[in-house]
N, C-alpha and C positions, 0 to 999 in steps of 0.2 A: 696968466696963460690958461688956457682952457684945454681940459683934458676930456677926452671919451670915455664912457660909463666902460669900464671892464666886464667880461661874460661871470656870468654870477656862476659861484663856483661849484655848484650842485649840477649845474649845467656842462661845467666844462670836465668834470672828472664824468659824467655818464658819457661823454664824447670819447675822451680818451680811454674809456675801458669798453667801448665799442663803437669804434671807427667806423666800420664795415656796414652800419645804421645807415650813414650819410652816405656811403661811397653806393647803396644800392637806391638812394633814392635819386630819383632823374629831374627830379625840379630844383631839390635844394643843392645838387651840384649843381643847374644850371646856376642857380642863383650865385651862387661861388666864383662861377666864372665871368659874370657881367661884376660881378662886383671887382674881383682881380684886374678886370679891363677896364675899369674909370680907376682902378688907383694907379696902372703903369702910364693912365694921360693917352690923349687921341694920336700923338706921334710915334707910336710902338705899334709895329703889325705883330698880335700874338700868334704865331704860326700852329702850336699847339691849341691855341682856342678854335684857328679855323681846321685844323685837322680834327676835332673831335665833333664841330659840327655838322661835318661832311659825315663823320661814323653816325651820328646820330640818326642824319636824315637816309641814310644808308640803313640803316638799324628800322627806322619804321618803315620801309622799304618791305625789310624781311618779315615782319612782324604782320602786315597787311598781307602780302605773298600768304604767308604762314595759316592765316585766319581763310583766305580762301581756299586755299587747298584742303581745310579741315572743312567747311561749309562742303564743298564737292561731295568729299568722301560722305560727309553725312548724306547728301542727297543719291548719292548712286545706294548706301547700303539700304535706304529707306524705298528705292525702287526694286533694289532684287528683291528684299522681304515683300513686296507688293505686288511682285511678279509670280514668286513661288507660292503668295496664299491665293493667288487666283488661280494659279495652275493645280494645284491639290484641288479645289471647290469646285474646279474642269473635271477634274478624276474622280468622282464621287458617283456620280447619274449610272446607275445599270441599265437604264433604256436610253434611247436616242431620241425621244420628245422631250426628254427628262433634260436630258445634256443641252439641246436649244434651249429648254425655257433657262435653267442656270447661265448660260452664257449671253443670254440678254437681260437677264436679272442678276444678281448675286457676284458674278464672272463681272460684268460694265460697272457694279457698283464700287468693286475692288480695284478696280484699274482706273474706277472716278472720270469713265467716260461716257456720255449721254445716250452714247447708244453704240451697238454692234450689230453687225451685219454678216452673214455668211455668205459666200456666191460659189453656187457650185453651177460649173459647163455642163450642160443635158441637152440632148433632143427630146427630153418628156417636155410636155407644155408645162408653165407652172401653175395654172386655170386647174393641172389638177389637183382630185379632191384629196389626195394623200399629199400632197404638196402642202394645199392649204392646211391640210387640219397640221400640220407642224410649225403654224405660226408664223410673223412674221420676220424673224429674225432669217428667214432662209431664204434666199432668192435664186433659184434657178435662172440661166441667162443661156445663149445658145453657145453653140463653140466661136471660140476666139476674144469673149464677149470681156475676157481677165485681161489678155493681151491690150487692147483697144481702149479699155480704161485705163490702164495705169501709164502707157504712152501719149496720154490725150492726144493723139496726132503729132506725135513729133518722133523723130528717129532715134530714142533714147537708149543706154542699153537697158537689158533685162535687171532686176533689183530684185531680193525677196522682199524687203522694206522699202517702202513710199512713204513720206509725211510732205505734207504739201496744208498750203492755205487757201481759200477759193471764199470767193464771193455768196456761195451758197450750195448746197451738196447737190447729188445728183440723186431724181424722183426716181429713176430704177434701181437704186442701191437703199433710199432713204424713204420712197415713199413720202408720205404727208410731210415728215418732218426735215425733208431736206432743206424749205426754205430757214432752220432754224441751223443748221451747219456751218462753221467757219474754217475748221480745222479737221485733217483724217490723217491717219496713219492705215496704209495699206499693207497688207500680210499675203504676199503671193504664195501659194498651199501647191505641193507637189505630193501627190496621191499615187505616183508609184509608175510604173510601165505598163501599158492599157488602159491607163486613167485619163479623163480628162480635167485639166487645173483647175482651183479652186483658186478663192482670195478670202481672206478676214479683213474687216473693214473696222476700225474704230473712227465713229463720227463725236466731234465735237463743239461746243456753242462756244465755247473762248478758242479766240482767233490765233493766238499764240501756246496752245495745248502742243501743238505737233507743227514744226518746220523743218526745212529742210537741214538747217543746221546741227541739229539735234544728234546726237549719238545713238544707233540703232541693234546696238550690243542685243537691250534684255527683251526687245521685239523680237529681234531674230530668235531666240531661246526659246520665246515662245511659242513663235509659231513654229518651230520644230518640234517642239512636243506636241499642240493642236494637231502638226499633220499627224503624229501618229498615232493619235486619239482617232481622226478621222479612217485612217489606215482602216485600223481596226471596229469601225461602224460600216465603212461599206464593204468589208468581208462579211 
């Protein structure tokens, strides 16, 4: 008669003075349990083998859930911190050339987008020369001219935040560089009673930076604070 090698006994007394080894590891219980189901033969349905494989696959279930709710949270705490150091480096400039040239340098490089744009409603032309010499992150446009863009022609409602995808930006927002634009997130700017609307424009060359699907929490924050940045440059 032929007998099976017995578990060697330095093995089997570390088993029995801790159990709890095996019972946490998830392979060598599997492996316990395919072994237990060829020794009760293909005619026995183990009811407890398919109730724990059901937990199992149920268990990575949560486990996957678990891992992307942590990814999330990482990604929203990593955009407020990215929203709040552009916002301080917005609050910095005690002149108002100062404040444009940061928010198309230093401000877009923080928010790691290719370009910004400011558009404030005037009846000055923007031909003027106090216009120009503020560069051109500023685009004067006539009245209505915020409305009419962020609607492209359609009966939409009003939004403070826009993100939309497009074919290529628009040469009165972006100038030269609009043929390089795929993606914007628009910032409708309210300047108060007697004002006329502004917009903040972030333009982008990755086509998937800003959609409409997108969550517009820490845009809208900031362009609440922008407006009262701005508040306080045209007083």
């Amino acid at each position: 008669m032929s007998t099976k090698p017995g578990m060697d006994s330095a093995l089997r007394a570390k088993i029995i003075a801790q159990p709890d080894v095996i019972l946490e590891d998830r392979d060598l219980m599997r492996a316990l349990i395919v072994a237990n189901e060829r020794m009760m033969g293909a005619n026995i349905i183990d009811l407890r083998g398919i109730a724990m494989e059901r937990l199992e696959a149920r268990l990575d279930r949560l486990e996957d859930t678990h891992r992307s709710v942590i990814a999330a949270a990482y990604d929203n705490l990593a955009g407020t911190n990215q929203v709040h150091r552009a916002i301080l480096r917005m609050l910095d400039p005690v002149e108002f050339e100062g404040f444009l040239r940061d928010l198309g340098g230093p401000v877009a490089e923080i928010l790691r987008v290719d370009c910004i744009r400011l558009v404030l409603e005037s009846v000055q032309d923007d031909r003027d020369p106090v216009v120009q010499r503020l560069g051109e992150v500023l685009r004067v446009a006539q009245p209505g001219f915020v409305g009419d863009y962020l609607s492209a022609g359609r009966d939409a409602p009003k939004r403070q935040v826009t993100l939309r995808q497009m074919q290529e930006g628009s040469t009165a927002i972006y100038g030269d560089r609009a043929g390089w634009i795929r993606s914007e997130a628009c910032l409708r700017l309210d300047f108060g009673a007697g004002r006329l609307p502004g917009m903040l424009v972030m333009g982008a060359e990755d086509p998937h930076q800003f959609n409409p699907s997108q969550g517009v929490d820490l845009l809208a924050f900031f362009a609440g604070v922008f407006e009262r940045s701005m508040r306080r440059w045209l007083s």
